[in-house]
N, C-alpha and C positions, 0 to 999 in steps of 0.2 A: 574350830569354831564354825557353826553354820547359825546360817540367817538370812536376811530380808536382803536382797540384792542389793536394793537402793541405798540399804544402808552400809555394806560391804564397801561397796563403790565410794562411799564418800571414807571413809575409815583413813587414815593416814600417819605416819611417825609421827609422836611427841602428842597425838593425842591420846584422853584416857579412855580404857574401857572400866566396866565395874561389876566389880566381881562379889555374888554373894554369900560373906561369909559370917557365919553365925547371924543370918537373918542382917545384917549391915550391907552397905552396898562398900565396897572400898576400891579408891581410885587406882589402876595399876596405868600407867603409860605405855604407849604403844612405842619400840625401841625398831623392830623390823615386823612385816605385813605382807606376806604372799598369798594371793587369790588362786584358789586352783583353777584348774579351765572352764567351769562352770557358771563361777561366779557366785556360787551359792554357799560357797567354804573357803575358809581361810583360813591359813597359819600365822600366828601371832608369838613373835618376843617377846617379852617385856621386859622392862628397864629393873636392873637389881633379881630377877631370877635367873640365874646363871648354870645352872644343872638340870638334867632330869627330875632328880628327883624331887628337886624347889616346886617346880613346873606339878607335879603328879599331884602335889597338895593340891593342886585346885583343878584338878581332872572330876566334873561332873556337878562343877559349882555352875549358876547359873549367871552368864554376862550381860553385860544392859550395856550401851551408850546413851550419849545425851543428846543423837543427833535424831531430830522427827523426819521422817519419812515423809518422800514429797507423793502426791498421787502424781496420775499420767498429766493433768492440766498443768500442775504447778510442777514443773521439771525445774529442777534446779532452787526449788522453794528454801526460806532458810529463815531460821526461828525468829526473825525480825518482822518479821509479816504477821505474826499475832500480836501487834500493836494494835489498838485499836478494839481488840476482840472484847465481849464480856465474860468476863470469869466468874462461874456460879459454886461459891463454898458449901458444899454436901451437910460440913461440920456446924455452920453457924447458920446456914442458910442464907446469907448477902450474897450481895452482888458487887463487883467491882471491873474497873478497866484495865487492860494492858495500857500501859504511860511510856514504858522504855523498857527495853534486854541490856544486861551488862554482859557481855560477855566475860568470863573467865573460865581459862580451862580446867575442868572439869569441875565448874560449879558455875553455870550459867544462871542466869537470876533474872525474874519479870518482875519490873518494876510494877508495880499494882496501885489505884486509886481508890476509894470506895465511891458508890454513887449515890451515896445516900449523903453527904456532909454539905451543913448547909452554907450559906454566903458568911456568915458572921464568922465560924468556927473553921470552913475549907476543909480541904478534904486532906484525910492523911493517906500518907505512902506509904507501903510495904511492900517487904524482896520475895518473893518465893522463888524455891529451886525450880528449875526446870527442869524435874524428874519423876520417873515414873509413879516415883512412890506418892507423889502429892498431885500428878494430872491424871484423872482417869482416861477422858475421854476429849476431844479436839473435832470439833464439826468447822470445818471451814467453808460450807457452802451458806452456813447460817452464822458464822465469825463469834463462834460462842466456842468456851472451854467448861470440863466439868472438872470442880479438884477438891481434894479434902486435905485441907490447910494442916499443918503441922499445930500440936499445941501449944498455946502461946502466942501465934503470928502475929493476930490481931486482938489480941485481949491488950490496954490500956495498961 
């Protein structure tokens, strides 16, 4: 596996990577993780692939993690820090807040407000993944997110 240093570096046992198969993203667990000396590549076991040949099904499938990449300022940044952000929906065109992150491994979740609910009614909350398929874009100098919500999320 190669990739984004920052995110190598942070990778570790027991957490998931996601591997894409038939267009789904699906959680495998990380069981052992050797970095080779570069930092740019790593060897990955996972948990329940126990042969070669398990392993080769998924030779040239594409891997994702759930961890975002810090830049040089925010060293050590970590997905609690888009609290606070506005998140702009592509698909409905609202606008809402980051309120809270659940963590769970491998299905992190932002808790969301909308900003449009008024005093009488309040605002309701939804969970979105914190994944690539639903964030496109993350500007943290301007604390805004760009995402295209899953169907369903916010429909009533």
């Amino acid at each position: 596996m190669s990739g984004e240093v920052e995110v190598i570096k942070e990778l570790k046992e027991g957490m998931p990577l996601f591997i894409e198969i038939s267009g789904q993203r699906v959680p495998f667990f990380i069981e052992e993780i050797e970095p080779d000396f570069s930092g740019k590549r790593c060897s990955v076991k996972f948990e329940f692939i126990e042969s070669d040949s398990e392993a080769k099904k998924y030779l040239g499938c594409d891997v994702f993690s759930d961890i975002i990449k810090s830049d040089s300022s925010e060293k050590g940044s970590e997905i609690t820090k888009l609290i606070g952000f506005e998140i702009f929906d592509q698909v409905s065109g609202s606008y809402f807040v980051v309120d809270d992150v659940i963590k769970h491994p491998g299905n992190t979740l932002l808790v969301i407000k909308n900003t449009t609910g008024s005093k009488s009614s309040g605002s309701k909350e939804f969970f979105l993944p914190a994944a690539a398929d639903y964030i496109t874009k993350i500007n943290r100098d301007k604390k805004t997110i760009i995402a295209e919500f899953p169907a369903g999320l916010i429909d009533d």
